[in-house]
N, C-alpha and C positions, 0 to 999 in steps of 0.2 A: 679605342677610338683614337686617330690621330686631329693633330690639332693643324690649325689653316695656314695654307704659307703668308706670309706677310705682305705680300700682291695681293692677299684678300681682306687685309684688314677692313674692316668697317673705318666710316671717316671719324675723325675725333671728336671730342665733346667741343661746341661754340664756345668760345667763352661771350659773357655777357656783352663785350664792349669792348674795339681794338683800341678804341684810346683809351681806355683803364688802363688795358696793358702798356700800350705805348710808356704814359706818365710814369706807370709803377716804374716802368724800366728806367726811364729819364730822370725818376727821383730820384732813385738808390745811387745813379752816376754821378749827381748833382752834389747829395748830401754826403757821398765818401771822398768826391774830392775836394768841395769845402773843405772836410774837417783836417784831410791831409794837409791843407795848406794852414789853417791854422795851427794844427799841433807843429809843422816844421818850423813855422815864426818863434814859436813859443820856445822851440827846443833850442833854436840858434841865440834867442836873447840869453837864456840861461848859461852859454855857455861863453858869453862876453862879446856877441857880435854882433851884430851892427846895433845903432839907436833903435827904439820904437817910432822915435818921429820919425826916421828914415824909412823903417820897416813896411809898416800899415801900408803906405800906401801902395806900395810894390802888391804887398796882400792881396789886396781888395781890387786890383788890375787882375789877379789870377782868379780870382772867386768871379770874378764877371765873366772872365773868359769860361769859368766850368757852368755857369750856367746856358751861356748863350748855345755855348756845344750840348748842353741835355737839352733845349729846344730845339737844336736840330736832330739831338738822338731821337727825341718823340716823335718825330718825321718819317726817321728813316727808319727806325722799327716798325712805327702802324704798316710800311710799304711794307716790308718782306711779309710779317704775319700775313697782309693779307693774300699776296702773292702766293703762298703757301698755303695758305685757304683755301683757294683757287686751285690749288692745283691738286689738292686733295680731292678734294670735290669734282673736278674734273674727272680723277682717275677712277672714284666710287662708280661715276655714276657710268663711266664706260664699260662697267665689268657689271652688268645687268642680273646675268646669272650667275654669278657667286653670290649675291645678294640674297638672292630667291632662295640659294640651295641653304642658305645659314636660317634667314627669316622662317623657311616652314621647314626644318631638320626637326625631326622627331627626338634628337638630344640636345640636350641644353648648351647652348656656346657664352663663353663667357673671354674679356679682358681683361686683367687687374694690373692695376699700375699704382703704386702708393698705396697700396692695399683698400684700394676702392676700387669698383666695377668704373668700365673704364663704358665698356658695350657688357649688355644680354641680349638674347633672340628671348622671342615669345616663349620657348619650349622651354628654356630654365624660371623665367618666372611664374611660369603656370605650376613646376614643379616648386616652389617655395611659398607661391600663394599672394603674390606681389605684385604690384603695376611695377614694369620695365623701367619709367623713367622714377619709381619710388627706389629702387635698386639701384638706380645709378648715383641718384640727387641727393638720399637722405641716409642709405644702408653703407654699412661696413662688413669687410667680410666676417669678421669674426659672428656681426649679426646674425649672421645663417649658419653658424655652427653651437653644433649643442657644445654646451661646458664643460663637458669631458674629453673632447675629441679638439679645441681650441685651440691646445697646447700644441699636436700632433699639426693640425694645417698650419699653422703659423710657421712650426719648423719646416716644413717641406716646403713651404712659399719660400722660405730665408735661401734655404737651400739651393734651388732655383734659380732666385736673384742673385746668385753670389755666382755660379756658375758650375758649383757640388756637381749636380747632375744636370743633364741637358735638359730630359723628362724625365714624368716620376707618376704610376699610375698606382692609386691606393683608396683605399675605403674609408668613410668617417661619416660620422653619423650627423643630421642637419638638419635644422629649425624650421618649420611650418609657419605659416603667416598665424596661423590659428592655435599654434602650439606644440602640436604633435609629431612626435619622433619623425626624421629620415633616415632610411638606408640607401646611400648613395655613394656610387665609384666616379673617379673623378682621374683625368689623365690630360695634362699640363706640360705646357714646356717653355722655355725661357726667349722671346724675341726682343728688340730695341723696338722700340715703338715710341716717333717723336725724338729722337735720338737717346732715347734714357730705355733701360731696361721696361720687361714686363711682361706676365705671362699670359700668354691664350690657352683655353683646350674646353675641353669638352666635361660633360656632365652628365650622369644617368641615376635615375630615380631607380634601384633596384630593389627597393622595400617590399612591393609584390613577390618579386625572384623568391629574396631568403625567405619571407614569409612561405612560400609554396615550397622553398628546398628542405627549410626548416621540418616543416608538415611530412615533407615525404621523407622524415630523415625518422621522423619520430612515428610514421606511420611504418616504417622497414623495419625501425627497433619493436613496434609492437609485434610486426608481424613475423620476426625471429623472437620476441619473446614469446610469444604462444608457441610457436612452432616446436621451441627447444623445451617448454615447459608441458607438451599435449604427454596425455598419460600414453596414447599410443605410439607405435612406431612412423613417421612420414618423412616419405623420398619423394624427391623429385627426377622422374625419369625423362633422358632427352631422347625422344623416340626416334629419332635419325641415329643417335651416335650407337641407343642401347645400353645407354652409361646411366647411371644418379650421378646429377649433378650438384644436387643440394640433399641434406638431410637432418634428422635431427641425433640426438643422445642418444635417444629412446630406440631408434632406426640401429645403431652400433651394439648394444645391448640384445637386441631381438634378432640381430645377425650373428652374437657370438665374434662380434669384429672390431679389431682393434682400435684405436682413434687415427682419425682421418683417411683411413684405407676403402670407406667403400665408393669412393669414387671411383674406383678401379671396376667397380662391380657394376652388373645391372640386371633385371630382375631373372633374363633367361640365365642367368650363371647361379643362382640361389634358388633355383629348381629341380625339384626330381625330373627325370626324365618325363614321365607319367605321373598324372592326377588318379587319385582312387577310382574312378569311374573307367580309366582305363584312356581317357584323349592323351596326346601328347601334349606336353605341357608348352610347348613354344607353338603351336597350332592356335591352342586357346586361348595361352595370354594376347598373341599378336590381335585376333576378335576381340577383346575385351579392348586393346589401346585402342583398335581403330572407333570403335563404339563411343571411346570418351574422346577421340581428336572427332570425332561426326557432334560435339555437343552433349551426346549422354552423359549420365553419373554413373556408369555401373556399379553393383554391388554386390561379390560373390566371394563363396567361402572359397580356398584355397591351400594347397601346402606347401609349402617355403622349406626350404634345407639350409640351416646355418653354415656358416663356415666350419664347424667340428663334426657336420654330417647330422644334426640332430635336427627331426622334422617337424615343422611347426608348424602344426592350423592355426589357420588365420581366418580372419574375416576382410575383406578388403574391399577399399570402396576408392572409383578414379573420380577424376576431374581436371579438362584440361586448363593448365592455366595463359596466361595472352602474355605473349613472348615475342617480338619482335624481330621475325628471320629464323625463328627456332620453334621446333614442336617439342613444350614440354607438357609433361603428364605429371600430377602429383597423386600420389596412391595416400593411402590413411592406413597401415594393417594394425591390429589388432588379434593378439593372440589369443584362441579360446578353448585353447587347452584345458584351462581350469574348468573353463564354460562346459564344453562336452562332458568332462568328467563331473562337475552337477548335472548335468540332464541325462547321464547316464544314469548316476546316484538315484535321481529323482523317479526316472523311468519303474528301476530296481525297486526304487518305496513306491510308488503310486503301484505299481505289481503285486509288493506285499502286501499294501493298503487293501488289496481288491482279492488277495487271496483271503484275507484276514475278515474282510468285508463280506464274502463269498461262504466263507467254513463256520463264520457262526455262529456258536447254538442259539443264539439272541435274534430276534429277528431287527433289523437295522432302518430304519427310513430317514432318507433326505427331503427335505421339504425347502420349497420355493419362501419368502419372507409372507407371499398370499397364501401359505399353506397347499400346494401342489406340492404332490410325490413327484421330485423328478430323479430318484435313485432307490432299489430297493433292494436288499438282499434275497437271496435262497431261501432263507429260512421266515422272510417275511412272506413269500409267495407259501412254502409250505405249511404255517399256519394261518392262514388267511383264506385258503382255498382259490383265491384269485389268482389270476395269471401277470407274469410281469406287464405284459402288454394293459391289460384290465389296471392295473394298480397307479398305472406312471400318469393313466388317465381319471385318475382321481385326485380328490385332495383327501387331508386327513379327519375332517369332519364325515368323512361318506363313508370311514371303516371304524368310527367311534357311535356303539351306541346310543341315538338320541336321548334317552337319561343322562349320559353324561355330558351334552353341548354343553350346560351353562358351567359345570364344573372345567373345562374344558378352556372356556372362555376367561376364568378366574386365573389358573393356572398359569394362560397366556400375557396376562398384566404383570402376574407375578415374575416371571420367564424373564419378561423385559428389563424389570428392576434387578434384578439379580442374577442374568444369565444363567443360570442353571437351574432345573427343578425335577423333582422327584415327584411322580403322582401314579397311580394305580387306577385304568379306566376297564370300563368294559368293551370288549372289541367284536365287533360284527363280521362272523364268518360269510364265505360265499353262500353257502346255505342256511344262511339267517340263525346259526348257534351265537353263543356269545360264550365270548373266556376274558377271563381277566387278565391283564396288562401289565405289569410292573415296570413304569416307565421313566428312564432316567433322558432327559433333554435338555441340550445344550441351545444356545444360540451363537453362532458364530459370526465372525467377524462381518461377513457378509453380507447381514441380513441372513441369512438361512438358517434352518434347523435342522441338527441332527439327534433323531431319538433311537435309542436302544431299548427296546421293549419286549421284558420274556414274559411267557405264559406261565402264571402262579394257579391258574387254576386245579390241578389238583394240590397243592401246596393249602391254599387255599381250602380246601376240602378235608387236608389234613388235621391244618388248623381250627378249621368249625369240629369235624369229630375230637379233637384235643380238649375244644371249649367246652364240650358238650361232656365229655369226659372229665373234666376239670371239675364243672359244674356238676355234677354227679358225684364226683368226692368230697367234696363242698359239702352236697349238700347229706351226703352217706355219715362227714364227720360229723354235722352239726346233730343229726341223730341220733348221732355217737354218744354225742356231749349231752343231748336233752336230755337221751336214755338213762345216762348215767346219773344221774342230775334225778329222773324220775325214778330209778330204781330203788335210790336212795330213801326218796319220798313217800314211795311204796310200800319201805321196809316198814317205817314207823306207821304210817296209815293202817297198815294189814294188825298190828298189832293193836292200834285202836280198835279197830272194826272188829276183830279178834274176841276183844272183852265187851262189845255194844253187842255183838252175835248171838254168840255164849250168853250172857246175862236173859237177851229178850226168850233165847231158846229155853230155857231153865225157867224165867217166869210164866213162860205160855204152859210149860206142861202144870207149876203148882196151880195155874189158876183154874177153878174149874172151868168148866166148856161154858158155863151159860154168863159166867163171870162179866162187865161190862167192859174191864181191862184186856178183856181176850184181844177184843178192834184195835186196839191202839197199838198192842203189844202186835198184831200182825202187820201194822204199818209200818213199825220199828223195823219190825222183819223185811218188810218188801225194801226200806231203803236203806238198810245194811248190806241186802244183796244187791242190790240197782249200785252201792257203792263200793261191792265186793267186784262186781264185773267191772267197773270204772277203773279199780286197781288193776285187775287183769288184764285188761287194752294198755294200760301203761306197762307192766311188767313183760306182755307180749310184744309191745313196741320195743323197749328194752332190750328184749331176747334176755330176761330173765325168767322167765317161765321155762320149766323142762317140754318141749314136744314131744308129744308120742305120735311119732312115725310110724305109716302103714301102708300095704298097698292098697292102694285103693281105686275103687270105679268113682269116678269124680260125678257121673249120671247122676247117683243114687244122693250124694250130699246136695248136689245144686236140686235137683226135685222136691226133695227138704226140704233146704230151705225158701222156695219159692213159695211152697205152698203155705209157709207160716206167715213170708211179704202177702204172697196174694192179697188174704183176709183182712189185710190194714191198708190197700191200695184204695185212694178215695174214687167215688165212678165213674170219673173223666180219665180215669188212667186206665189204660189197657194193656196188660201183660201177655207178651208171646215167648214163647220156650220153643227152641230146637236144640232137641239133645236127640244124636244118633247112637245107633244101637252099635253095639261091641265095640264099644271105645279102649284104647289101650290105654293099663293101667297104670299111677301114679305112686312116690313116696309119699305118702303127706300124713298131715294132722288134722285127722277129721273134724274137732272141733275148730278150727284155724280154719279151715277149708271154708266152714259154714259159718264166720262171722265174717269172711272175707267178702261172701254173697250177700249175707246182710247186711253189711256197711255199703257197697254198690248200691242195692236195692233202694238202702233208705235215702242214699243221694240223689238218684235218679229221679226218686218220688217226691223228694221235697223240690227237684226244679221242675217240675210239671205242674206242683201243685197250683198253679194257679188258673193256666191255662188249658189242663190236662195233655194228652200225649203217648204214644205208646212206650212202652217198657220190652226194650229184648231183652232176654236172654238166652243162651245159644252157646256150646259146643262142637269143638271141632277138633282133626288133627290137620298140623301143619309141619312144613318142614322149615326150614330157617339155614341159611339168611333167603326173605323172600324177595321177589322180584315184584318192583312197581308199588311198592308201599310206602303209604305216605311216611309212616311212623314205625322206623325198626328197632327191635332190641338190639342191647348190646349182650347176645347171647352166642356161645361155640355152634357153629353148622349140628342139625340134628333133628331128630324130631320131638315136636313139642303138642302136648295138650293146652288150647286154648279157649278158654273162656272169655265168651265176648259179652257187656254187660254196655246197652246202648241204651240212650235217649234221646228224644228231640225237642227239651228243654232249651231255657234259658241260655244255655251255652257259657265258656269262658272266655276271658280274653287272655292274651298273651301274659302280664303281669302277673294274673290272677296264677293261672298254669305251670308261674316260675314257683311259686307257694303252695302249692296243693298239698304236699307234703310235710310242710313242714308242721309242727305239733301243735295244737291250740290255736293252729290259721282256722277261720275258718269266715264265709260270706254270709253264715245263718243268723238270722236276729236273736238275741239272749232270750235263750231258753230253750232254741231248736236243736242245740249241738255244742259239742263240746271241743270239737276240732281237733279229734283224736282218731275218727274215724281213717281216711285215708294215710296216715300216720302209721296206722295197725297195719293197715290191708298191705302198705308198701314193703314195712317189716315183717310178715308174714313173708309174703312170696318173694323175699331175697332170701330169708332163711331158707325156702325150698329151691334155691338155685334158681326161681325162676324170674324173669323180669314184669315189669307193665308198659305198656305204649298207650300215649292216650290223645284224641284227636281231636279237641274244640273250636268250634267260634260262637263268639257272641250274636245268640239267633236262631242257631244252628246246630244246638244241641250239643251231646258231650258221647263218643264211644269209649269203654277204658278194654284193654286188650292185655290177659293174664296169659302169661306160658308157663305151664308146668313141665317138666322133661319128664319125657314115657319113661318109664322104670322098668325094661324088661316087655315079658308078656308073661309072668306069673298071676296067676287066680287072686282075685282082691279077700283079702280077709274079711273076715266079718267082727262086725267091734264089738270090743268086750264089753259086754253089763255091769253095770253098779255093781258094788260089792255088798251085800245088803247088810246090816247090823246085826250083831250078837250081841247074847248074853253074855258076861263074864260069871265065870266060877268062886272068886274070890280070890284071886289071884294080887298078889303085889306090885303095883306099881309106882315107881320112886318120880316123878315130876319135878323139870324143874325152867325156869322160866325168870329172868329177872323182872318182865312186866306184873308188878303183881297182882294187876286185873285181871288175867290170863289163868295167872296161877290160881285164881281165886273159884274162875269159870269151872277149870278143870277140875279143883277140888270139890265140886258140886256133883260135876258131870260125869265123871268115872264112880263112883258108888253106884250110882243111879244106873249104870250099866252094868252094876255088878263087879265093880275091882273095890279093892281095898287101896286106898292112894297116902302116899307121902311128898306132901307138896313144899318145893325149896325154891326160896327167890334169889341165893346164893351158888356157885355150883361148886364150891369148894367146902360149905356145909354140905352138901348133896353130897360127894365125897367121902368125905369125914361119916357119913351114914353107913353108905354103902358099907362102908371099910368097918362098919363096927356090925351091921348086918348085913351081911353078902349071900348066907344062905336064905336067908329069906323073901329075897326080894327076886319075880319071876321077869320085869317089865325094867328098862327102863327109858322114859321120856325124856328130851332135853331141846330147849331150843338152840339155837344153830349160834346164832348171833348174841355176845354176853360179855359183859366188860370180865377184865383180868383172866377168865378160863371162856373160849368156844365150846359149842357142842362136842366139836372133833374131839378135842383136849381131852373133854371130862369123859365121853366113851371110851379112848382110849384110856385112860387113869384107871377106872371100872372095871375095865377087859383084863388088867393086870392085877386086879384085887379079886376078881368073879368070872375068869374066862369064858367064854363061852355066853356071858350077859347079853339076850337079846335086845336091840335098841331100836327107838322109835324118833328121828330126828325133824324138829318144826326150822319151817324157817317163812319169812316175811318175804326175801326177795325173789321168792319161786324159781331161783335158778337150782340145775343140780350140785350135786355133790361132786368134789374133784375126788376123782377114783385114787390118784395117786394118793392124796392125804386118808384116805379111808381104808387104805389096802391092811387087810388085816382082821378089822372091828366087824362086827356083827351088827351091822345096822340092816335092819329085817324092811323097813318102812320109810317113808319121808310124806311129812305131810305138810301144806301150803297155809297161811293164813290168808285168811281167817277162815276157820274152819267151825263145821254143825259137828252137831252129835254123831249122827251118820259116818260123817267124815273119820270122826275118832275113833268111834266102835269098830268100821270096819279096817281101821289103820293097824288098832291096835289085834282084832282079828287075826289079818295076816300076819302077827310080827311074834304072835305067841302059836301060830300052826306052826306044820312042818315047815322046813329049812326050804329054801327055794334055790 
C-alpha cells in the first residue's frame, strides 16, 4: 500500500482554545525575557558597573517593555493560528473525495506525530477494537503493539523520523482492544506535517492471511508427508505433457530409478509395448486417464517395465487431482507380485486341499455352524449311499442314527468347550443299514465344522469276536484253575470214599441177609456212590478222568438216555425226540456222551417244573460255519453232529448266561443242584473237539446246541461189557497204599476173592519185601500217589528186583498214566477210586491173564 500525498492530509487535531495557546506562547516570551534582563543586571553589578540605585530602574523600564510586547505577541499569534485554521479547513473540506476514499478504505490509515495518532480512518480502529477519537485522545502507539514487537516499531518509526529511509513496509504483531494477538503489515513513510516531521501509511489486518497460509503450509506438509511415507508407489501424471510431475520415494524404488530422474519419465515410457491380454498398452492407458479426467476412479491391474527392464504387476487405481490450467492424474501402484505368487501358492494348496479332500479313504464332511452339509468328499458319498447332490441337502442329524441324536447333542456342548472331539456314532445308510463311525471333529474358526469320519464297522466286529474270544479264555482258564483246584480235592475225597465203600461192601456181605444193619449199610452204599459220581463230574470237569474214545452212533446213547429222563419227567412236561436214521458217526465217550444228555434233561426239567412245557430233544447233521444263525461256534469249516436239547422254560438273562458255566454257579434253590452240571457238559464236549451255542431269554425258554465232528464213516462199535468178577487161585498179592483205610479195605477184600495179600502203608517197606520175596509174589498193587516213593518209582524199583512183576496201579485223580514215565514197567491194569469189589476182582483179573 502506498501512503497519501500530503494535499490529502486530513485537517489537524483542534486544539481546545486559541488563546491557551496564544498566552502559552506570550508567556514563555514574557518569562525568558524577564529573566534575561535580570540575570544581565545582576551579571554587570558583579563585575563593578554601574550602582544598583542606578541600575533597577533602567531594569524595570525593560521588563515593562517585555511584557507589553507578549500582550501584543498574544494578539498576533491567536491571528495566524487562526488564519491557519481556516485555511486548513478550507482546503479539507474542498477536497471532498479524498476524504471519502480514506473514511471507507477497507485498509486502516493512520498519522503519527510525537508518536501519538495524530488521524485514524474507521478501518484501522475497527481493526484494534477502539473508538477513533480513543485512539487519538487517550492511546500511544506503542499501546497497539504487542511487547515483543515494541522494540522493532519504535525503531522503524526513529528511522523514518530521522530521514534512514524514506518508507519502510514490515510486519509486527498488535494489540486487540480485547487482548488478542494481531498479525498485521504496515507500510509508512516520512512527511512534514504542521511544519515538523511525521509519518502517514497504511495498515492491514493480515491475521486471517497467515492463519489460512499457515494451514495450507501445514496441510501441503501433511500432504507430502503421507505421500512420501504411503507404503505404495504414487505419481502425479500431467496428462498434456505425458510427464510425472510429482512423486514419491516409494514411486523411485518401484521404477528401479535413480533419485530425482523420474520426472523425465511418464507412464507410456515404463510400459511394455503390450499388456498380457494382448491391447496396446498406450491405447489402454490413454482410456483409463481419460475415464479419471471424465471424474472416475478407475482401478485396474497392470504391468509397468522398470528402468532395468524388469516387469511389474501392479495394481493401480487413478484419480484426477484439481489443478488450475493443468490436467493432472495422480495414480496409487502397488506391486502384487508377492500378491499373485500367494494366490498362485494358495490356488496350488486349495488344489491339494481338494485332491487330499477328494482321495480319502476317510469320508470328510463340512458342516454349516446350523449343521448343514455344505462339502462332502468321495468317500462320504461312497459310504453313505447318498448322492453329492442328496447329501449337501441335508444336515448331519438326518445321516446320524436317531439312537444317537441325544449322544450327538452331548458331544456338540462338548465340541464348543473344547474345539475338538472324538465320538463313535451310528450312521444311516441310503438303504436304511447302519455302520459305525469313528468320528474325529473339529470346530473351526468360522463357526463351522469339519469331521472326518471312517467306518470301524467291521473293526468293530473284529473286536466283538476278540471279546467274545477273550471272554472264552477267561473263561477256559478259570476252569483251568477250578479243575485244578478240584482235581486236587478229588484226589483226597476218592480216597475217603475209597475206605467208606470198601468197609460198607465188606460189612454188607458179613451181615447176613435178614440182618437189620443190611438198610442202613445199603444207605451208606447209595451215598457213597451218589458221592462217587459227585467225584467223577469234578474229575471229568477236570479232564482228569481217562476217556474211552469210540465210534459211535450218537442215535443209540441219546435214546438211552432219554428213556431213563423220560420216567422222571413230571406230567406237564412233554418230551419230543427227533433222531434221524443213518446218522454219521462220532469219536466219543459213551458214558460222557450220556451224562452230557442227562445234565440237559435235568435243566430243562427243572425250568419247566413249575409251569410245565415241552422237552426237545433232536439230532441232526450240519455243516459249519452256518448262515443266519443267531448263535455260532467258534468251530473249523466241516461237518458237525448236533444235538439240539430245547425248552420253553423260564429262560435266562444275559448275566445269568455270562455264568452258566462256571462251577458251583448255579439258580437252583439248595438242594436242587450242585452247579456242576453244565460245568461237566461244557468240559465234556471241548474234550471232544466240539463246542456249545446256547440261545436264551427270560420267558422264552433256553435252546443249548452240541457239535460233535463226524469221525469218518466207519461202523460204530459196540461197547464193551463189564468185566465180570473172578475167583483168585491163591495167588500173591503185595498191596500197598499209604491211606491206611484203604489198605485195610483191601486187606479184607482180596482173601475173600481168593488172593493171599501183603498189605504196606509204606512203599519202601513194600520194597524191602519184594526184595527179600520176589519169587513169591504173583501181583503187585500200589497206589499211584505216596509221599517220598510214587507208584511209578516203586514198579519200577520191583521191575529191577522181579522183572517181568505184573502190576496193578490205583489212583484218586482219574487221569492217565504218562506213557513216557511208564515206558518199560508192566503195569497190566489201572484202577480209579473209589472202587467195589467188582471193580478189583476184575482189575486184578486182567492184570494176572495173558499179557495184552
Amino acid at each position: 500500500m502506498h501512503s497519501l500525498p500530503a494535499s490529502n492530509l486530513p485537517p489537524p487535531r483542534r486544539p481546545a482554545s486559541l488563546w491557551s495557546m496564544s498566552f502559552k506562547v506570550a508567556g514563555i516570551y514574557a518569562v525568558l525575557g524577564s529573566a534575561w534582563l535580570v540575570f544581565s543586571n545582576l551579571a554587570v553589578a558583579g563585575r563593578g558597573g554601574m550602582a544598583p540605585e542606578t541600575d533597577w530602574p533602567q531594569t524595570a523600564q525593560g521588563l515593562g517593555f517585555v511584557w507589553v510586547t507578549a500582550a501584543l505577541l498574544v494578539l498576533l499569534v491567536r491571528h495566524y493560528l487562526r488564519s491557519l485554521q481556516q485555511a486548513e479547513s478550507l482546503r479539507w473540506a474542498g477536497e471532498p473525495q479524498f476524504r471519502s476514499l480514506v473514511e471507507q478504505s477497507l485498509v486502516g490509515v493512520y498519522l503519527i506525530q510525537d508518536n501519538r495518532f495524530v488521524y485514524v480512518n474507521p478501518r484501522l480502529a475497527e481493526i484494534f477494537g477502539y473508538p477513533a477519537d480513543d485512539i487519538i485522545s487517550k492511546l500511544t502507539v506503542p499501546d497497539l503493539v504487542a511487547a515483543s514487537d515494541r522494540a522493532l516499531v519504535a525503531e522503524n518509526l526513529t528511522r523514518r523520523l530521522t530521514g534512514e529511509v524514506a518508507g519502510l513496509n514490515y510486519s509486527f504483531r498488535g494489540l486487540h482492544a480485547f487482548g488478542w494477538p494481531l498479525q498485521l503489515e504496515v507500510f509508512g513513510s516520512r512527511i512534514d506535517y504542521l511544519g515538523r516531521p511525521a509519518i502517514i501509511g497504511t495498515l492491514l489486518d493480515v491475521t486471517d492471511r497467515q492463519e489460512a497460509e499457515a494451514a495450507l503450509r501445514e496441510s501441503e506438509a501433511r500432504y507430502r508427508l503421507l505421500i512420501q511415507t504411503a507404503p505404495e508407489a504414487i505419481v502425479v501424471l500431467d496428462v498434456e505433457q505425458g510427464r510425472f510431475v510429482d512423486y514419491n520415494h516409494q514411486a523411485e524404488l518401484f521404477f528401479d530409478m535413480p533419485p530425482d530422474q523420474l520426472n523425465r519419465y511418464g507412464s507410456a515410457d515404463l510400459s511394455p509395448k503390450f499388456q498380457p491380454d494382448g491391447r496396446r498398452s498406450d491405447e489402454v492407458s490413454k482410456a483409463y486417464l481419460e475415464r479419471a479426467v471424465a471424474g472416475e476412479t478407475p482401478a485396474f491391474e497392470w504391468i509397468h517395465r522398470s528402468l532395468t527392464g524388469r516387469e511389474i504387476p501392479c495394481e493401480i487405481r487413478l484419480v484426477r487431482l484439481p489443478a488450475h490450467g493443468r490436467t493432472l492424474v495422480r495414480g496409487s501402484l502397488t506391486d502384487i507380485t508377492e500378491r499373485r505368487r500367494t494366490a498362485e501358492a494358495l490356488a496350488r494348496s486349495q488344489e491339494n486341499y481338494r485332491q487330499l479332500f477328494e482321495q480319502a479313504n476317510d469320508a470328510i464332511l463340512l458342516c454349516s455352524a446350523d449343521g448343514r452339509l455344505v462339502d462332502v468328499n468321495r468317500h462320504t458319498v461312497s459310504i453313505s449311499g447318498f448322492s453329492r447332490e442328496e447329501l449337501l441337502a441335508m444336515s448331519a442329524v438326518d445321516i446320524i442314527a436317531p439312537e444317537d441324536h441325544d449322544y450327538l447333542r452331548h458331544c456338540l456342548d462338548e465340541l464348543a468347550r473344547q474345539g475338538m472331539r472324538f465320538s463313535t456314532y451310528r450312521f444311516r445308510r441310503k438303504d436304511g443299514s447302519i455302520f459305525f463311525g469313528e468320528t474325529s471333529t473339529k470346530l473351526l474358526a468360522d463357526g463351522r465344522l469339519l469331521a472326518m469320519v471312517r467306518d470301524i464297522t467291521e473293526r468293530r466286529q473284529v473286536e466283538e469276536q476278540k471279546r467274545k474270544l477273550e471272554e472264552e479264555l477267561r473263561q477256559a482258564q478259570k476252569l483251568q484253575a477250578i479243575g485244578t483246584l478240584a482235581g486236587g480235592i478229588a484226589h483226597d475225597f476218592n480216597n475217603i470214599l475209597a475206605a467208606i465203600l470198601g468197609n460198607a461192601q465188606l460189612l454188607k456181605i458179613q451181615l447176613a441177609p435178614e440182618h437189620e444193619g443190611q438198610r442202613r449199610v445199603s444207605q451208606i452204599l447209595v451215598a457213597s456212590n451218589r458221592a462217587k459220581d459227585l467225584v467223577q463230574q469234578i474229575l471229568m470237569f477236570s479232564r482228569q478222568r481217562e476217556q474211552e474214545r469210540r465210534v459211535l452212533d450218537l442215535a443209540a446213547i441219546v435214546s438211552e438216555a432219554t428213556r431213563l429222563i423220560e420216567v422222571t419227567l413230571p406230567p406237564a412236561v412233554r418230551l419230543e425226540l427227533a433222531i434221524p436214521r443213518d446218522l454219521p458217526v462220532v469219536l466219543a465217550d459213551p458214558t460222557q456222551i450220556h451224562q452230557v444228555v442227562v445234565n440237559l434233561c435235568t435243566n430243562a426239567q427243572h425250568a419247566m417244573r413249575e409251569h410245565g412245557g415241552l422237552l426237545e430233544v433232536a439230532l441232526a447233521v450240519v455243516a459249519l460255519p452256518e448262515e443266519g444263525s443267531e448263535s455260532k461256534p467258534s468251530l473249523p469249516a466241516g461237518r458237525y453232529v448236533c444235538l439240539r436239547v430245547a425248552d420253553n422254560g423260564h429262560g435266562m438273562d444275559g448275566a445269568t448266561l455270562q455264568r452258566i458255566y462256571e462251577p458251583f454257579f448255579t439258580t437252583k434253590a439248595v438242594g436242587d443242584g450242585t452247579g456242576l452240571g453244565l460245568a461237566v457238559v461244557h468240559g465234556i464236549v471241548e474234550s471232544h473237539r466240539g463246542a456249545i451255542a446256547v440261545n436264551s431269554h427270560p420267558g422264552q425258554g433256553t435252546t443249548f446246541r452240541l457239535f460233535f465232528p463226524v469221525h469218518d464213516d466207519q461202523p460204530a462199535q459196540p461197547v464193551k461189557p463189564a468185566i465180570a468178577t473172578a475167583s483168585g487161585r491163591n495167588q500173591h498179592i503185595v498191596f500197598v497204599d499209604d491211606e491206611m483205610p484203604i489198605a485195610e479195605v483191601a486187606k479184607v477184600m482180596l482173601p475173600r476173592l481168593g488172593y493171599r495179600v501183603s498189605v504196606f502203608n509204606n512203599p519202601r517197606d513194600a520194597l524191602d519185601y519184594v526184595r527179600e520175596n520176589a519169587a513169591d509174589i504173583d501181583l503187585l498193587m500200589t497206589d499211584f500217589s505216596m509221599p517220598d516213593m510214587n507208584g511209578i518209582d516203586l514198579i519200577r524199583a520191583a521191575a529191577q528186583i522181579r522183572p517181568g512183576l505184573p502190576a496193578v496201579l490205583l489212583t484218586g485223580y482219574g487221569r492217565p498214566i504218562d506213557s513216557r514215565a511208564a515206558v518199560g514197567l508192566n503195569i497190566r491194569e489201572t484202577i480209579n477210586k473209589p472202587f467195589t469189589m467188582g471193580n478189583l476182582a476184575g482189575a486184578i483179573q486182567g492184570a494176572l491173564g495173558p499179557k495184552k
